[in-house]
N, C-alpha and C positions, 0 to 999 in steps of 0.2 A: 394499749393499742386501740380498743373498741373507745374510749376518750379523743383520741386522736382521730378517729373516723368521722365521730360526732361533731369535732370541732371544726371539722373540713365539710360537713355535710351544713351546717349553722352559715359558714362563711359563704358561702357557693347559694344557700338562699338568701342570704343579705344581698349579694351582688346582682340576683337575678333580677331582684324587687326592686334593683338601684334602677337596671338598663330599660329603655323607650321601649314600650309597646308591652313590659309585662308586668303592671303594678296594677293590684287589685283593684274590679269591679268596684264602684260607689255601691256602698250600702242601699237597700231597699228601704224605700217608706213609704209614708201614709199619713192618711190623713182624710180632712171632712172640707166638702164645696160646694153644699147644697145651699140653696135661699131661707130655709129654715135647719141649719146647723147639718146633723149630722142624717139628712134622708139622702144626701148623696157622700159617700167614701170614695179615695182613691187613692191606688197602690201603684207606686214606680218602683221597676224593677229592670237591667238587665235592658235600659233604654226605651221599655215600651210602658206607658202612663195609659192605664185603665179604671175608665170610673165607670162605677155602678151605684144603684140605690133606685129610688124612683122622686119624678117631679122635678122641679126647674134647677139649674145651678145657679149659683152666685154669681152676682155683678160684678165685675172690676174697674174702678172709673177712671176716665183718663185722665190728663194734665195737661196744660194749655199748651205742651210742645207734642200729643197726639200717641202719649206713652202712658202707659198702665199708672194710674197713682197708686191703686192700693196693691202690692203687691202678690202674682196668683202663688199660690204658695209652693208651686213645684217651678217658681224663675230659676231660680238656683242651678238648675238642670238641663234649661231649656235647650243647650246645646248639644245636649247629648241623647234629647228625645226626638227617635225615627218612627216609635209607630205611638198612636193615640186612639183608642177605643172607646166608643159610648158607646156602655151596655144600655140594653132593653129598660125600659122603665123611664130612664128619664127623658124629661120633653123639652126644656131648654136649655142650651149650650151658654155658656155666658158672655160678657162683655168681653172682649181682649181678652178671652181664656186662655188663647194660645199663638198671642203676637208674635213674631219675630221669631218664631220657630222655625230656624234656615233647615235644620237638616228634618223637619218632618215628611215623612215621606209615604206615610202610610197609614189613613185614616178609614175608621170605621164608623161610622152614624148605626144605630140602632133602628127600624123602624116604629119606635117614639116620638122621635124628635120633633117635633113642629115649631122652634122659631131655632134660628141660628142668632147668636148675639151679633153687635155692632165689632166688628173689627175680631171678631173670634179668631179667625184663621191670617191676619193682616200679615205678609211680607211672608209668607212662607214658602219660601220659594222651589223647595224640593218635591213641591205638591206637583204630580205630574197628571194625576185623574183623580177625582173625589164620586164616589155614588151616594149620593142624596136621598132621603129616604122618601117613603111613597107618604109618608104622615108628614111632611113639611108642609106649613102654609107662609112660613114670613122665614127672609131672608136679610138680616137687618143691613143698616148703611155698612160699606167698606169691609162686610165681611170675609172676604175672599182680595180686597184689593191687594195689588201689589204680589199677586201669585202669578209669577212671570213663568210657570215652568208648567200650567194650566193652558192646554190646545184645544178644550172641549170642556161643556157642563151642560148636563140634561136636567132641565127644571121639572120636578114632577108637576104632573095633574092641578097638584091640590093648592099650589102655590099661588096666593094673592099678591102678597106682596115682595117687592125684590126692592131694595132699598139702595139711596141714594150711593156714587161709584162702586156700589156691591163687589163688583168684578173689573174696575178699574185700572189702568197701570199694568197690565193685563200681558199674555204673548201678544204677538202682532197677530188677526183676523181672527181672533177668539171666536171658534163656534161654540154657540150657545144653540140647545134643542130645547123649545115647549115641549110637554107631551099633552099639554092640554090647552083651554082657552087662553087669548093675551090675559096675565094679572092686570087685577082692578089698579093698582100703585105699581108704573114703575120711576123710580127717581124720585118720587116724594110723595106725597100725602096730601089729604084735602085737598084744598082749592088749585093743589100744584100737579094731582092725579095725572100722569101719563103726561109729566110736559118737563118734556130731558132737556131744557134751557135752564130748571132749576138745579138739576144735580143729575147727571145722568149716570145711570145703572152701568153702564157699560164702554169703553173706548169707541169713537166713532166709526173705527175702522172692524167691527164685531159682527159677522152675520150670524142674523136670526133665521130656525129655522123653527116651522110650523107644521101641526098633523092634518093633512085634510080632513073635513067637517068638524074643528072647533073651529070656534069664534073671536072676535076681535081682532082677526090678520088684515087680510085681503076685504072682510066687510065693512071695514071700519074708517071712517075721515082719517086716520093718521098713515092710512095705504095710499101710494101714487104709485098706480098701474104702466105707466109712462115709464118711473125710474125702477120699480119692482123695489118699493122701500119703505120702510113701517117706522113712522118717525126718525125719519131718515138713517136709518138702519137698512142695510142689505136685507130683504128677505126670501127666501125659498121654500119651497116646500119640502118636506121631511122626504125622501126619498122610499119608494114603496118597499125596496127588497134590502136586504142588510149585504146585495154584493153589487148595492146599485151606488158608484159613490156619487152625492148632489153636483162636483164637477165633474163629473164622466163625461164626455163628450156625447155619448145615447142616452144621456138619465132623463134629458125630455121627451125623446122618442121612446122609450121606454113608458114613459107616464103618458103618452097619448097612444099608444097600440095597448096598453092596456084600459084604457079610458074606450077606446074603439073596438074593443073585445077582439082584438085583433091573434092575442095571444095572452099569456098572462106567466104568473111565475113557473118554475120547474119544481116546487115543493120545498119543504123547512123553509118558507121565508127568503127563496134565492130565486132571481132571476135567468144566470147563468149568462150572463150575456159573453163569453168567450165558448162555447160549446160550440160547436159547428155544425151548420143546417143542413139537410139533403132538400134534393130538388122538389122534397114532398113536401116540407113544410115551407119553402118562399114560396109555393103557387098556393098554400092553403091561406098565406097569413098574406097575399095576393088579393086572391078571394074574397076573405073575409075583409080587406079593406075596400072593395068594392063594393061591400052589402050584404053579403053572402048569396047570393042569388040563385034562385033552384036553378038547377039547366033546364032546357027544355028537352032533351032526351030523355032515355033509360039511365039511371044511375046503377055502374052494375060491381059487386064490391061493400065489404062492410069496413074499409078503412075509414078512419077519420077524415083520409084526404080525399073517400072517394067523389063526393059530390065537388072539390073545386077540381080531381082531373077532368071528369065529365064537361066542365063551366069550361074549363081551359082549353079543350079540343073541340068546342062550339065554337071559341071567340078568337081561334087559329093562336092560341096565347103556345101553346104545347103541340108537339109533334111524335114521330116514332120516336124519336130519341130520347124522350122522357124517360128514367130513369130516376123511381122516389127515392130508393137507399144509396144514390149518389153523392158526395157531399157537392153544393152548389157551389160555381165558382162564379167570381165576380161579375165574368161575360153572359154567362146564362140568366145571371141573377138581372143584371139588366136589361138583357135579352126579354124576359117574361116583362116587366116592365114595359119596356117601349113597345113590344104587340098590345099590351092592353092600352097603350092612351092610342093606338088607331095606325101603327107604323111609321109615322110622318118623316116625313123627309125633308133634304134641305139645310139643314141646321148645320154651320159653319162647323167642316172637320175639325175633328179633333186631331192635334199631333204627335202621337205617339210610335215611337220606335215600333213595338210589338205588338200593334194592334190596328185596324182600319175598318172602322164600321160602323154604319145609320144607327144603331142604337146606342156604340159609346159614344157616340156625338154628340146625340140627344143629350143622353145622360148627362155629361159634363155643360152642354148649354143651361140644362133644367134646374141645375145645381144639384142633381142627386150624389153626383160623386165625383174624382177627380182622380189626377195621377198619382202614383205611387212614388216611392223615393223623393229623386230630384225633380220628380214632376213629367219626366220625359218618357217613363214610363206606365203604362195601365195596367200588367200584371194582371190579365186576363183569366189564366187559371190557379189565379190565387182562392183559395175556398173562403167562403163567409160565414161568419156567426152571428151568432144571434142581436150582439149589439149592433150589429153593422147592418144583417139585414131589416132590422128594425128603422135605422137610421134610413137608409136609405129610403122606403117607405113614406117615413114624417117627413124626409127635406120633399119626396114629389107630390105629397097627398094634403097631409098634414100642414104645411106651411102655404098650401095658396089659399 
C-alpha cells in the first residue's frame, strides 16, 4: 500500500513539473565584471542581478550592427531579469551592460556611480523611472536610448557630460530636470561642445527644465527669449513647489506672486494652490501687490491682514460687508479688484446669464477672467483658491 502511495505521489510530481507555469526557478549564479577581474562580483538570483564590489565595471564592445560583441555574461537571462542593483562602491556601469533588457523594470544606482557606460541601459523599455545618483558626472552616448517607457529624468548637479542621443528614441515630450548648471558636453565633446547638430542628447520634441540661479539656461547664446528655448529645446523653469505642476495654468502666476512677495508657499515644499481663500487673504495678497502701502490711519488689530483692512477702507476697496473668515467668491474677488484700479466704467457689458455688473465687465475686458462653463455663465458665488486668486492678480498686474 504505502509503495502504491509513493508511486502515485512520484507521478502527480512529474505531471506538475510537465504543466505551464510550474517548472522550476533557473538556478542562481555568479560570477566577476569588474575592469580589473574580480573587484566587482555578481549574483542572479529569482530574476533580480546584483552586483557589488568596488571600482569600474567591464567594458562590453559592440559590433557593427550596434549589439554587444563580447558577450555580458548574465545575456543568457536577460529576459528574465526585472530588477538590477548597483551596490555602493562601484563607480562605473559598463558599456552595453544591460542592452535590450525589455522586461527591466527596476533599477537601483548606488550613490558611487559617476559614469553610466555607452548604451548601458539601450532599448529597455520596461524602464518606467530611473533615479540617478547625486555622484554622476558622465552619462555616456545612447545610454538610456530607446527607453520608450522613460516620462521623466532628473540630471543631478554634478553632471558634465550627457552624451551623444543619450535619451534618444525616447516617450514622446520626455521631461528632462537639471538640478544644477547646463553640462559643459551636451551631444558631443570638444570642438562639438553644446552643438546638437552633431549628435543630439535628446529627441527634439524633449522639454528641458531648469533651477533658478544656476547657470547656462536663460544667460546663455544658446537661449532665444522670444521662443523660450535652449538649443532649441523647450525650456522652463523648475517649478517652485512640488504641487505646482510647470503646465498648471497658475505655475507662472504662482512664480511671479511669489517673486512679488505677494504670497509664498503653505509649508513642506507645497503651494496649495486648490485651498480656498477668505476675503482676508485676496485684500492682503491685494495689498501687498500694490506695494504694501502703510495706511494713513490707525492700524488697529494684530492680524496679518490687519494693515491691508485699514489700506482697504482708505482706498473705498472694502466696506461693512467685509467679512476675513468668509471664503471669497469670484464677484467680490473682482469686486476688490476693480475698486482698486479707480472704479472705471464704460467697458463693454459683459453677457452673462447670472450676473450684470461694472466690475465683471471690467474683469472680462482687462483679461483677468472669463465665463464659466459654456461661457454664458460667470458663476458669481463660485469661491476661489489660491491658484485662481493668484491668477487673476498676474493676468491684471503682472502681464502689463
Amino acid at each position: 500500500m504505502k509503495k502504491r502511495v509513493l508511486s502515485l505521489l512520484m507521478a502527480l510530481a512529474l505531471v506538475l513539473a510537465l504543466l505551464p507555469g510550474t517548472a522550476l526557478a533557473a538556478p542562481a549564479q555568479s560570477g566577476s565584471c569588474g575592469a580589473s577581474g574580480d573587484n566587482i562580483k555578481w549574483f542572479l538570483s529569482g530574476g533580480v542581478l546584483t552586483l557589488s564590489g568596488s571600482g569600474a565595471m567591464r567594458h562590453f564592445e559592440a559590433n557593427k550592427y550596434g549589439a554587444p560583441d563580447e558577450v555580458v555574461p548574465w545575456l543568457d537571462q536577460m529576459t528574465g531579469i526585472r530588477k538590477v542593483v548597483i551596490g555602493d562602491g562601484i563607480t562605473t556601469i559598463g558599456n552595453y551592460a544591460f542592452w535590450g533588457f525589455t522586461g527591466l523594470s527596476d533599477l537601483t544606482i548606488a550613490n558611487s556611480v559617476q559614469s553610466i557606460g555607452a548604451a548601458a541601459f539601450y532599448n529597455c523599455t520596461s524602464l518606467t523611472s530611473v533615479k540617478l545618483p547625486d555622484s554622476l558626472t558622465k552619462i555616456d552616448m545612447s545610454a538610456f536610448a530607446d527607453c520608450t517607457g522613460l516620462r521623466r529624468v532628473d540630471i543631478p548637479a554634478g553632471v558634465t557630460e550627457v552624451g551623444i542621443a543619450a535619451f534618444i528614441e525616447g516617450s514622446p515630450n520626455l521631461e528632462v530636470h537639471f538640478q544644477g548648471s547646463a553640462p559643459a558636453s551636451l551631444g558631443g565633446t570638444g570642438s562639438y561642445t553644446l552643438d546638437p547638430s552633431w549628435g543630439p542628447s535628446f529627441d527634439s520634441d524633449a522639454v528641458l527644465y531648469y533651477r533658478t540661479g544656476t547657470s547656462g539656461w536663460t544667460d546663455s547664446s544658446y537661449y532665444d527669449a522670444g521662443a523660450q528655448t535652449w538649443m532649441g529645446y523647450a525650456l522652463r523653469a523648475e517649478p517652485a513647489f512640488s504641487d505646482v505642476s510647470a503646465n498648471a495654468y497658475y505655475a507662472e502666476a504662482v512664480d511671479w506672486a511669489v517673486e512679488q512677495e505677494i504670497t509664498n508657499g503653505t509649508g513642506g515644499g507645497n503651494f496649495s494652490p486648490s485651498v480656498t481663500c477668505d476675503q482676508s487673504q485676496i485684500l492682503t495678497f491685494l495689498w501687498r501687490a500694490a506695494g504694501s502701502p502703510d495706511p494713513a490711519g490707525t492700524v488697529t488689530g494684530s492680524e496679518f491682514y490687519a494693515k491691508a483692512v485699514q489700506w482697504g477702507k482708505e482706498n473705498g476697496i472694502i466696506d461693512d460687508s467685509f467679512s476675513p473668515a468668509t471664503p471669497c467668491t469670484r464677484e467680490t474677488t473682482v469686486t476688490y479688484m476693480w475698486r482698486y484700479a479707480g472704479s472705471p466704467t464704460g467697458a463693454p457689458a459683459a453677457s452673462f446669464k447670472d450676473i450684470s455688473s461694472e466690475a465683471v465687465s471690467w474683469a472680462v475686458n482687462q483679461g483677468v477672467t472669463n465665463g464659466t462653463g459654456d461661457g454664458s455663465t460667470f458663476s458669481p458665488n463660485m469661491t476661489c483658491d489660491r491658484g485662481q486668486i493668484v491668477t487673476f492678480l498676474f493676468r491684471a498686474f503682472g502681464q502689463r
